[in-house]
TIRO-996018 format. One line per 8 residues: number of its first residue (from 1); for each residue z, y, x negated of C-alpha. Coordinates in nm, 3 decimals. Layout:
<rs>
NUM	Z/Y/X  ...
</rs>
This chain:
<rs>
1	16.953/27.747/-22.557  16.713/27.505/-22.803  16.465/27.348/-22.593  16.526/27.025/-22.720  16.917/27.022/-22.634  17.042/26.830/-22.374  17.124/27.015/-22.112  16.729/27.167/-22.107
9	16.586/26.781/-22.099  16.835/26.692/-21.838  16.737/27.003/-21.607  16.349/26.952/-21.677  16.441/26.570/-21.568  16.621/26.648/-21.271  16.276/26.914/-21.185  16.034/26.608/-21.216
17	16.254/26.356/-21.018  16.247/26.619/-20.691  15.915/26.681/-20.729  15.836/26.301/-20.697  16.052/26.266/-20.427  15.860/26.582/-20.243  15.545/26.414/-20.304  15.659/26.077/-20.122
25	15.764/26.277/-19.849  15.486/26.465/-19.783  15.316/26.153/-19.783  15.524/25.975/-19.536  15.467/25.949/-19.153  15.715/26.094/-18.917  15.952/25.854/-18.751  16.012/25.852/-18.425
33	16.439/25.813/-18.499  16.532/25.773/-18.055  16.263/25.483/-18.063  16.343/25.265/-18.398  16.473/24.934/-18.304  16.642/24.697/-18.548  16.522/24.387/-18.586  16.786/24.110/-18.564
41	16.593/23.830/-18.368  16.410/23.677/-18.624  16.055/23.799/-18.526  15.941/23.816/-18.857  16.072/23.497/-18.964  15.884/23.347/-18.660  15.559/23.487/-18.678  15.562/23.384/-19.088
49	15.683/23.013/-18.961  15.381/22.988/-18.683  15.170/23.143/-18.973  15.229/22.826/-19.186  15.235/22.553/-18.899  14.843/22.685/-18.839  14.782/22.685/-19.197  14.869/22.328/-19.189
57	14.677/22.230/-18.873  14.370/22.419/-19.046  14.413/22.226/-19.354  14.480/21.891/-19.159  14.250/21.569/-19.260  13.913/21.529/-19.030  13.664/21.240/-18.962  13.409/21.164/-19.189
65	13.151/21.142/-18.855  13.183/21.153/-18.524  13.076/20.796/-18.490  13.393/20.716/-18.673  13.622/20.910/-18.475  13.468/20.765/-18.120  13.504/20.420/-18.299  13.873/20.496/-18.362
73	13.918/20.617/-17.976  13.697/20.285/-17.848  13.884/20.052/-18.137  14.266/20.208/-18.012  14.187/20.213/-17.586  13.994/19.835/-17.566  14.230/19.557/-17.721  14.480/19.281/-17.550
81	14.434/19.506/-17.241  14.076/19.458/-17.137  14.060/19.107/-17.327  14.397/18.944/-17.164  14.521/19.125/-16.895  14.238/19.261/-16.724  14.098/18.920/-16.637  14.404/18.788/-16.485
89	14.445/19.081/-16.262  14.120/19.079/-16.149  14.162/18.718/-16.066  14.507/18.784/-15.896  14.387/19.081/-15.662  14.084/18.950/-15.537  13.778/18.898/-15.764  13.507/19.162/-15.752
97	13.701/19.361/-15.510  13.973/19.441/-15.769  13.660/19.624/-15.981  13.637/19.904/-15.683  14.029/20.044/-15.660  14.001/19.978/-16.075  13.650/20.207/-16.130  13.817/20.478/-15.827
105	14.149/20.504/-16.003  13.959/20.552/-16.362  13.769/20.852/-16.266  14.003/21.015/-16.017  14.331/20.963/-16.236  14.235/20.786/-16.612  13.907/21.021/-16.718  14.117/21.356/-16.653
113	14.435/21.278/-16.791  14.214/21.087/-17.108  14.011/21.424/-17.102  14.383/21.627/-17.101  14.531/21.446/-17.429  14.205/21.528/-17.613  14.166/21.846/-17.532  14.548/21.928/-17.593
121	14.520/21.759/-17.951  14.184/21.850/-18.044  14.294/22.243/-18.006  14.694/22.227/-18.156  14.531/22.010/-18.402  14.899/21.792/-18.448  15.036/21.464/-18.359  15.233/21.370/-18.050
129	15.564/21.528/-18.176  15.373/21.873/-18.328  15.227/21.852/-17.984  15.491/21.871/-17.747  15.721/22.101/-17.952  15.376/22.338/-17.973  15.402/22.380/-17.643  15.750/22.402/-17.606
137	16.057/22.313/-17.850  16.241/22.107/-17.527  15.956/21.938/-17.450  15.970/21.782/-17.791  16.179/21.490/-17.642  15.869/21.344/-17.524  15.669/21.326/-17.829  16.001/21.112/-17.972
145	15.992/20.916/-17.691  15.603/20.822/-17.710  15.649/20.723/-18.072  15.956/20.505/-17.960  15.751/20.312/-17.709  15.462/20.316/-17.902  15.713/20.093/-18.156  15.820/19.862/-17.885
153	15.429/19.822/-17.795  15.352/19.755/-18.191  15.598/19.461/-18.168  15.526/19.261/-17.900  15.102/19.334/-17.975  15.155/19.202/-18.292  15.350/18.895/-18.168  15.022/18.763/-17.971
161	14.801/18.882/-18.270  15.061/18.637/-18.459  14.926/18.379/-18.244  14.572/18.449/-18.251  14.588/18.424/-18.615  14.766/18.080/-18.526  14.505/17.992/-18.293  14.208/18.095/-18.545
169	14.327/17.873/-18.858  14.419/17.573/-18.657  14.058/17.629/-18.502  13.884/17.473/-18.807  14.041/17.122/-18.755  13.787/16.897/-18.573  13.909/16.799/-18.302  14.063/17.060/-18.161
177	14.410/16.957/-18.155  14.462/17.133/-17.826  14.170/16.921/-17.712  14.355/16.575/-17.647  14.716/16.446/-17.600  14.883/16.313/-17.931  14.923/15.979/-17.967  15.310/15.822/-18.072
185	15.452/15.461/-18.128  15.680/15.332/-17.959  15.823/15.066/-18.181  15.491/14.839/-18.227  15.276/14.955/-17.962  15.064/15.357/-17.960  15.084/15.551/-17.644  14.986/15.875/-17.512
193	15.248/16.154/-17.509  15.402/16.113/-17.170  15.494/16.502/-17.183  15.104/16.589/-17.228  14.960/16.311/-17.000  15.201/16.455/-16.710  15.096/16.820/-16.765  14.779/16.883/-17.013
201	14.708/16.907/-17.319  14.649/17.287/-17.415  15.006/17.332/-17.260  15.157/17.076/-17.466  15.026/17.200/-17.737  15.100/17.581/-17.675  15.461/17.516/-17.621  15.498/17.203/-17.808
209	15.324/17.307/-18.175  15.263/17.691/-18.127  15.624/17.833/-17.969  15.832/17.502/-18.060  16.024/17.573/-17.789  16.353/17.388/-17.796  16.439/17.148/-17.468  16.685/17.395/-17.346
217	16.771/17.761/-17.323  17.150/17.653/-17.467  16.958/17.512/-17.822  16.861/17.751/-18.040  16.640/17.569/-18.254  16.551/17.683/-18.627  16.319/17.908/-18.726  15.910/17.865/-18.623
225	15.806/17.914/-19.031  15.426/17.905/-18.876  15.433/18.161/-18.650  15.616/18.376/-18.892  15.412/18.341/-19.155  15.113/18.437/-18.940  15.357/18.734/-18.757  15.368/18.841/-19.173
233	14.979/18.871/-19.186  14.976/19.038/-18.854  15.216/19.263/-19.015  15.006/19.315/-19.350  14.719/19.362/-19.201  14.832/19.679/-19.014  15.021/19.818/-19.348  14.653/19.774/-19.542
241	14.487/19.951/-19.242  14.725/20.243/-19.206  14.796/20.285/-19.559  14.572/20.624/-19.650  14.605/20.775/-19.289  14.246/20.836/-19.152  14.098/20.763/-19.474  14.163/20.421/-19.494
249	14.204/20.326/-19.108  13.911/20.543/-19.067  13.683/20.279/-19.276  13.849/20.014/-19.113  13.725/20.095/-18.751  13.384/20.013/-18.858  13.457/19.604/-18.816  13.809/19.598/-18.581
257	13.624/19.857/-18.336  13.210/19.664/-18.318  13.357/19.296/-18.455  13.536/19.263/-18.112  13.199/19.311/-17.925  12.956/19.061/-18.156  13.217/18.788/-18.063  13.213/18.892/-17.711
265	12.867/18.827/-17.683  12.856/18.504/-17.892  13.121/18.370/-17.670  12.932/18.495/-17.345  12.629/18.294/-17.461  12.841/17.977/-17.495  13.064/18.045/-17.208  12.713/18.072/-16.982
273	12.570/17.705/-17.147  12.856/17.543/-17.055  12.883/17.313/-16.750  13.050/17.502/-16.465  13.037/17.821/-16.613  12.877/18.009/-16.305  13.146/17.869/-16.099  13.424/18.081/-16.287
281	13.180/18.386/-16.281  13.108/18.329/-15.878  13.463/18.309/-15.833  13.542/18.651/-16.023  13.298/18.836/-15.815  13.329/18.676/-15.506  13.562/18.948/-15.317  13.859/18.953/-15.101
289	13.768/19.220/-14.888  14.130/19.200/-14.766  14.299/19.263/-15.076  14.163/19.620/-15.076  14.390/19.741/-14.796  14.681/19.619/-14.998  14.902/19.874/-15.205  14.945/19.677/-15.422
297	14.664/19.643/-15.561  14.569/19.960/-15.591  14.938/19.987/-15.769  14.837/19.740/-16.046  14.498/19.905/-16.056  14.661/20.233/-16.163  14.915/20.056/-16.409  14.576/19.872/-16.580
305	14.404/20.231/-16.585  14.724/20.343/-16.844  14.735/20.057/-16.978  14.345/20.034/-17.082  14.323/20.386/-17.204  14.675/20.416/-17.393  14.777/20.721/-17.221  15.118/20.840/-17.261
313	15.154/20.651/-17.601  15.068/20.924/-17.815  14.730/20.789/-18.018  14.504/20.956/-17.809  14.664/21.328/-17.899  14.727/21.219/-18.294  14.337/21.044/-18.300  14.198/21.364/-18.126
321	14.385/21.621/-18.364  14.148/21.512/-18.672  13.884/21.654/-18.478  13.726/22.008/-18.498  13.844/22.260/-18.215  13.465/22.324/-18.098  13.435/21.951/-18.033  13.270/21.818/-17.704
329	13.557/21.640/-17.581  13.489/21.583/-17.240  13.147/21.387/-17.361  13.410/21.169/-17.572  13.633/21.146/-17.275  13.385/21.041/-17.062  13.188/20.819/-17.298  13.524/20.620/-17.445
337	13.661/20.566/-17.090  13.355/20.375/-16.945  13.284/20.177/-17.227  13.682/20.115/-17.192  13.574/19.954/-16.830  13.246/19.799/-16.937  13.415/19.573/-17.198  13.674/19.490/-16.957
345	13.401/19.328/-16.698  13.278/19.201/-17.029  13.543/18.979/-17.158  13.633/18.900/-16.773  13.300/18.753/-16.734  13.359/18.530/-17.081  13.715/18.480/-16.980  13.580/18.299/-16.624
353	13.296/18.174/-16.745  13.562/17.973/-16.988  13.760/17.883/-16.724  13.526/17.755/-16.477  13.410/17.500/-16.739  13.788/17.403/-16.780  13.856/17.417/-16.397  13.559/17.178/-16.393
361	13.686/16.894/-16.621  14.029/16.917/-16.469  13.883/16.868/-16.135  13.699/16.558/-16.264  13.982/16.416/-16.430  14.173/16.442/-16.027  13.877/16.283/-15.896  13.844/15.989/-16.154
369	14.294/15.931/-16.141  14.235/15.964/-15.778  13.989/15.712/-15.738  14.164/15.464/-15.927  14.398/15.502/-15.639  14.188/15.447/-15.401  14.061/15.103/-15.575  14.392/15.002/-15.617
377	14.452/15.032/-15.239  14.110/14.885/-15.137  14.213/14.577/-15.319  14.532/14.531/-15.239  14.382/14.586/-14.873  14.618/14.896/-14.808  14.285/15.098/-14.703  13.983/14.931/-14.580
385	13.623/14.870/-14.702  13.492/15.013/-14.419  13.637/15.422/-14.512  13.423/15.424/-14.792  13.058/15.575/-14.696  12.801/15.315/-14.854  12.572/15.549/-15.085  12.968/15.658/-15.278
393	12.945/15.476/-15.612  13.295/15.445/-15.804  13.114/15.425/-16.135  12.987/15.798/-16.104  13.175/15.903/-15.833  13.058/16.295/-15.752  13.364/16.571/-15.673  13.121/16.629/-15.321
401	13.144/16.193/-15.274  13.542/16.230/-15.331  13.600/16.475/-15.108  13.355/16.314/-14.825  13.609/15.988/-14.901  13.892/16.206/-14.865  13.824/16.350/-14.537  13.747/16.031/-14.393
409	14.070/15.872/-14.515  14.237/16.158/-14.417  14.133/16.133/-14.069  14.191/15.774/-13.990  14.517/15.777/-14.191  14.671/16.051/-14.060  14.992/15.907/-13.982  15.049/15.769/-14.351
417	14.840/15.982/-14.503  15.146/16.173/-14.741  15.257/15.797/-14.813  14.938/15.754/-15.017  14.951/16.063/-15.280  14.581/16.144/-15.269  14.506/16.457/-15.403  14.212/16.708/-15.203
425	14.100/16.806/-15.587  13.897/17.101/-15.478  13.720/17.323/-15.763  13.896/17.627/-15.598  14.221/17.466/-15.622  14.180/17.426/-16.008  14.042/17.739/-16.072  14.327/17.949/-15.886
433	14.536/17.694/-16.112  14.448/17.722/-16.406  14.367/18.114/-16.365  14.767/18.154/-16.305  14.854/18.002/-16.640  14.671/18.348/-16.800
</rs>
């Protein structure tokens, strides 16, 4: 047979195919038939899909410093918190002895959990959600549900920044206009606002010009244009600060997160030259040894602690995860969370130094309306000349002279005392007062 028929080719073909297929197999490693398994649960599929998430979380933005990133963490724990609430609740549960169930709570329960959320975002290197279904897909409820309150948070926060931005325009008018009463006509003749004259005037005006309430919960009223214009640059100003992620809030941190604390101090200076000031502070650190045994307390102590640090809302675990794995986080944890609690004794110390100037005024104005009273009933011979100690002088009539009047009318009148509507106007009084409108 011709070499070149076809019957030669296709036998010298067939030859060269089995003697590839004998050199694969001779190359091949025995299997073991009694142990293969068949793969049908998707390991593959998983271990590609985890291969990809880390990918990601190594290829995730980072801070440009560290002094940004503890900025961020300082900028996101101290706000409204330390500023508005802290001050009131200090007040409320007993002054100085509110600081000690505060400081205990911080490092027993805040500084560990606040250390926790770090650590757990600073390793998975992923937000809140990423987080929780990291570390287990049913757990990733709770990432959802920190996001949701974190939303609910984000609109009322931005309501009171609405009014701050309110507050800061209307500032620049001279006088204040929350400074006196308004004055209206009543057909020919001006008179005070009988609605501020019978309570004050910051309250008039906070409720009058700021919230325009109307008269009644059944009236609707229209809409507050002012406070929705300034809830719209509330607004803004977050969209401009969050627009490039990190990059862009990153920057921003540098004034929102060291701003705060320049003001702070220019307002402590003023606060501490105005008349009464060390009143308020005595006040706030005068302790209520008392209060300590109550539960109470130490229940709105923890609540604070939460509320201060921001734990639970997510923005500790997404700020953390821009971080490098080998990170000191416990130094951050530590550092961030006791600079959380020294600008919270700061802005309570500006906060009562503020007040006890204002507690001050309003207890002169009770001393000077109540001793027109008295006048009125020394010369209509209702009270008699001989109450009144000689060295007390009407014309600059003391709080210590009123109250030296007071106790002496008090004593002799003591039947009819009620029937005269003196007021005791004690500096404590005022302070308690006007701390409970916070």
């Amino acid at each position: 047979m011709p070499k070149n028929s076809k019957v030669t080719q296709r036998e010298h073909s067939s030859e060269h195919v089995t003697e590839s297929v004998a050199d694969l197999l001779a190359h091949e490693e025995p299997v073991d038939y009694k142990r293969s398994v068949l793969n049908v649960t998707g390991e593959t599929w998983d271990k590609q899909k985890d291969g990809e998430e880390e990918l990601d979380a190594e290829n995730r933005p980072a801070w440009n410093s560290k002094l940004q990133y503890i900025l961020a963490q300082i900028g996101y724990s101290v706000g409204l918190g330390n500023v508005w609430r802290f001050p009131y609740l200090c007040q409320k549960n007993g002054g100085g002895a509110y600081l000690v169930p505060y400081l205990v709570l911080l490092i027993i329960i805040g500084l560990p959990l606040f250390f926790l959320e770090l650590a757990v975002g600073q390793r998975i290197r992923r937000g809140s959600i990423g987080v929780w279904n990291y570390i287990c897909p049913r757990l990733g409820g709770i990432g959802y549900a920190s996001c949701l309150v974190c939303f609910f948070v984000g609109l009322y926060y931005n309501v009171i920044i609405g009014w701050s931005i309110f507050y800061f325009f209307k500032s620049f008018q001279y006088p204040l206009p929350w400074s006196e009463c308004p004055i209206v006509k009543n057909g020919s003749v001006a008179v005070v606002e009988t609605e501020c004259e019978r309570s004050s005037a910051t309250t008039y005006f906070w409720y009058r010009e700021t919230l325009d309430i109307s008269n009644s919960i059944s009236e609707s009223g229209g809409l507050n244009w002012k406070m929705t214009l300034c809830l719209l640059v509330a607004w803004s100003l977050v969209g401009l600060a969050m627009i490039k992620g990190i990059q862009s809030s990153g920057k921003v941190m540098y004034f929102s997160s060291l701003f705060p604390y320049v003001v702070l101090v220019c307002f402590l200076v003023r606060g501490l030259l105005l008349r009464g000031a060390v009143d308020g502070i005595m006040h706030m650190f005068t302790p209520k040894l008392d209060k300590m045994l109550d539960p109470q307390v130490w229940r709105e102590a923890a609540t604070q602690v939460f509320f201060a640090l921001g734990l639970g809302f997510g923005g500790v675990i997404a700020f953390s995860s821009y971080n490098k794995q080998d990170n000191n986080c416990h130094f951050d944890a530590t550092l961030v969370s006791f600079i959380n609690f020294f600008t919270s004794v700061l802005a309570t110390l500006v906060v009562f130094a503020v007040l006890g100037f204002k507690a001050n005024i309003m207890n002169e104005k009770c001393v000077v309306e109540n001793a027109e009273k008295i006048l009125g009933y020394l010369n209509t011979n209702v009270l008699s000349h001989d109450l009144i100690p000689p060295h007390v002088n009407f014309s600059h009539l003391t709080a210590k002279d009123y109250n030296e009047m007071y106790r002496v009318i008090m004593t002799v009148k003591e039947g009819h005392f009620k029937e005269l509507g003196l007021d005791a106007c004690l500096l404590e009084d005022e302070l308690n007062k006007v701390l409970g409108g916070t």
